[in-house]
C-alpha positions as CSV (number, residue, x, y, z in Angstrom):
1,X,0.0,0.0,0.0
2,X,1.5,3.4,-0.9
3,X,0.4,6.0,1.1
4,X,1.6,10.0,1.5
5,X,1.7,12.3,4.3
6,X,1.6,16.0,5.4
7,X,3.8,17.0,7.5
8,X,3.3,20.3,9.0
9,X,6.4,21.8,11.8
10,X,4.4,23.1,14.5
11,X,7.0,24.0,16.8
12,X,7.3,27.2,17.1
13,X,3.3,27.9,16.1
14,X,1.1,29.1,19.0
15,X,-1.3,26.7,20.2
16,X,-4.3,28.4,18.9
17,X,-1.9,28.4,15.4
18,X,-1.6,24.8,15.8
19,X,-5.6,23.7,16.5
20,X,-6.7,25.8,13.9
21,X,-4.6,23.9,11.8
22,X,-5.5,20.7,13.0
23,X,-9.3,22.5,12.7
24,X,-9.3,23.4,8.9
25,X,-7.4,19.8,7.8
26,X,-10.2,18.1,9.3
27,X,-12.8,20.0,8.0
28,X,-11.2,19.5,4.7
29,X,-10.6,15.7,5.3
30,X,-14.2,15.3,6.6
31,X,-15.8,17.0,3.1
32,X,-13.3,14.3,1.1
33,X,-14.4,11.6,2.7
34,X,-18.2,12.3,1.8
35,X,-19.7,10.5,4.7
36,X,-22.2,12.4,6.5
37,X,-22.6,12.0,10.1
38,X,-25.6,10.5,11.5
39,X,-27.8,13.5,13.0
40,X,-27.8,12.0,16.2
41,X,-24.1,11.7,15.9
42,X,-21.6,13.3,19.0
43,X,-18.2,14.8,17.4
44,X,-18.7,12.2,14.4
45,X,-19.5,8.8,16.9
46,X,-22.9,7.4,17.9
47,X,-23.4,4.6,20.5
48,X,-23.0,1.9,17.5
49,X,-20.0,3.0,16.2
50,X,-18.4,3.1,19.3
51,X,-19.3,0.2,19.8
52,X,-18.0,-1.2,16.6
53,X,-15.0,0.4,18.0
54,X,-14.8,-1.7,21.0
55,X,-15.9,-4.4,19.0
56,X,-13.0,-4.4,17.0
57,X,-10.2,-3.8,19.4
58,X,-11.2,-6.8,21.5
59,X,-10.9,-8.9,18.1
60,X,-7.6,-7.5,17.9
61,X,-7.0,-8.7,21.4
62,X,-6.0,-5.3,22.2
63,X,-9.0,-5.6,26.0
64,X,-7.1,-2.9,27.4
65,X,-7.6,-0.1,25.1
66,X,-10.8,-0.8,24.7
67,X,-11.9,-1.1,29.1
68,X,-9.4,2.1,28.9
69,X,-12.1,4.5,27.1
70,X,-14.4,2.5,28.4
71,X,-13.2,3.8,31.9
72,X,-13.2,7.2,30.7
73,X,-16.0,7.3,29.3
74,X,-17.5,5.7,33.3
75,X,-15.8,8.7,34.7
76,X,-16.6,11.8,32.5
77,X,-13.8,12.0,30.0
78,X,-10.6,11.0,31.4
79,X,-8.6,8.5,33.4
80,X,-5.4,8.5,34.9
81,X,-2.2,6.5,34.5
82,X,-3.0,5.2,37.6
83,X,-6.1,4.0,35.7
84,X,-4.6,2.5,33.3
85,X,-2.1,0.4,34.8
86,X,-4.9,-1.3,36.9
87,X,-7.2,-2.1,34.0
88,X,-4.7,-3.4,32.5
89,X,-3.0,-5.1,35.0
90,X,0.1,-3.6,34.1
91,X,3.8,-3.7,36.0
92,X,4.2,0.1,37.0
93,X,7.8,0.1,35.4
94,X,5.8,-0.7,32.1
95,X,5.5,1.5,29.1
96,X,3.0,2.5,27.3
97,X,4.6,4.6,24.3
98,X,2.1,3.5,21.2
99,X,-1.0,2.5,23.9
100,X,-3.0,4.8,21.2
101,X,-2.0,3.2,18.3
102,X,-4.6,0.3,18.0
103,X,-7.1,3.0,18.4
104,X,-6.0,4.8,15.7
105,X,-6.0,1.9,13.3
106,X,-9.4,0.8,13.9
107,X,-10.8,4.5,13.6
108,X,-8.5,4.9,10.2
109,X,-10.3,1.8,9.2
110,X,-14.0,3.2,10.1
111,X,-12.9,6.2,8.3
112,X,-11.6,3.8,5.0
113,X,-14.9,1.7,5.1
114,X,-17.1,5.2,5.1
115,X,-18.6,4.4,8.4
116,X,-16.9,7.4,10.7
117,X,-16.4,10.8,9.6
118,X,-12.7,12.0,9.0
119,X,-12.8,14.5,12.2
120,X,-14.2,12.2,14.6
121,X,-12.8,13.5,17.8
122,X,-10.3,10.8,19.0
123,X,-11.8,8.7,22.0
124,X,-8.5,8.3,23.8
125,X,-5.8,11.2,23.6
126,X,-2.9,11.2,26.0
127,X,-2.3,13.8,27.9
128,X,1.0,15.3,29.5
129,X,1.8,18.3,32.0
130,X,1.8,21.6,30.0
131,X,4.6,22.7,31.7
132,X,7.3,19.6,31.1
133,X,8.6,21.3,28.1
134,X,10.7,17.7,27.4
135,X,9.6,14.4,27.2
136,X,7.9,12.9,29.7
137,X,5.5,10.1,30.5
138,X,1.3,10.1,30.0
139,X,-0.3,11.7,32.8
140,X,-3.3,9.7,31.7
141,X,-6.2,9.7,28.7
142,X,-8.9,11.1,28.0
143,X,-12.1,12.3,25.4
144,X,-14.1,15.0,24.8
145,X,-16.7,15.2,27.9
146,X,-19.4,15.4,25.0
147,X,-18.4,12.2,23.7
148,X,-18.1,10.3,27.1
149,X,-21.8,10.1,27.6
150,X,-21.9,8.3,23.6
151,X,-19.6,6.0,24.6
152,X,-20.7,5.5,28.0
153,X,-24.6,4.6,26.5
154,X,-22.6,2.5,24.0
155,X,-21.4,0.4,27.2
156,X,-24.2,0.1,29.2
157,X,-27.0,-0.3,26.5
């Protein structure tokens, strides 16, 4: 499979630079991909495609991930490290550099197959302490607060 990508240096961009960037590409992604949200549709997901979601990473035996946003979705949005590491039943020393990845594939995949619009808000970003300029470890994950009470309805039915 070829594929191409843009790369854009962000750097030294403000952060109101940077999201309007990340804003406009996926507008323009979303309008290429022609799929049209469902109306009742939250930030491009409903209950069934999350779902699907879930679905899908427990057939790629990736349990974690998926009881992960399933956690923050339980809790409003977010989750710690903390979190995390007891879901999973993770060694503390572990790392979880990539932990996002699986959830990426499977939404690139809903996007491919038409299903989930190209700016669906991501269910499970990491996030860090703004003022660790350097690299350091994910303080834990989370969603939109919006989108928590999709997936949370797509867990409990």
């Amino acid at each position: 499979m070829i594929t191409t990508a843009l790369l854009i240096e962000v750097d030294d961009l403000e952060p109101e630079t940077v999201q309007a960037i990340h804003d406009a590409c996926a507008k323009i992604l979303a309008q290429a991909s022609g799929v049209t949200p469902a109306p009742e549709a939250v930030l491009g997901w409903t209950p069934a495609l999350a779902g699907e979601l879930d679905a899908r990473l427990r057939s790629r035996n990736r349990p974690v991930q998926a009881d992960t946003i399933k956690a923050e979705a339980a809790a409003g949005g977010s989750v710690d490290r903390a979190t995390v590491y007891e879901v999973g039943g993770y060694d503390p020393k572990r790392s979880l550099n990539g932990f996002t990845k699986p959830v990426r594939g499977v939404m690139a995949e809903l996007i491919a197959e038409g299903l989930l619009p190209a700016d669906a808000a991501h269910p499970m970003k990491p996030t860090y302490d703004p003022n660790i300029p350097s690299y350091q470890r994910a303080k834990g994950f989370k969603m939109p607060p919006e989108l928590a009470s999709v997936f949370h309805s797509a867990h409990t039915g």
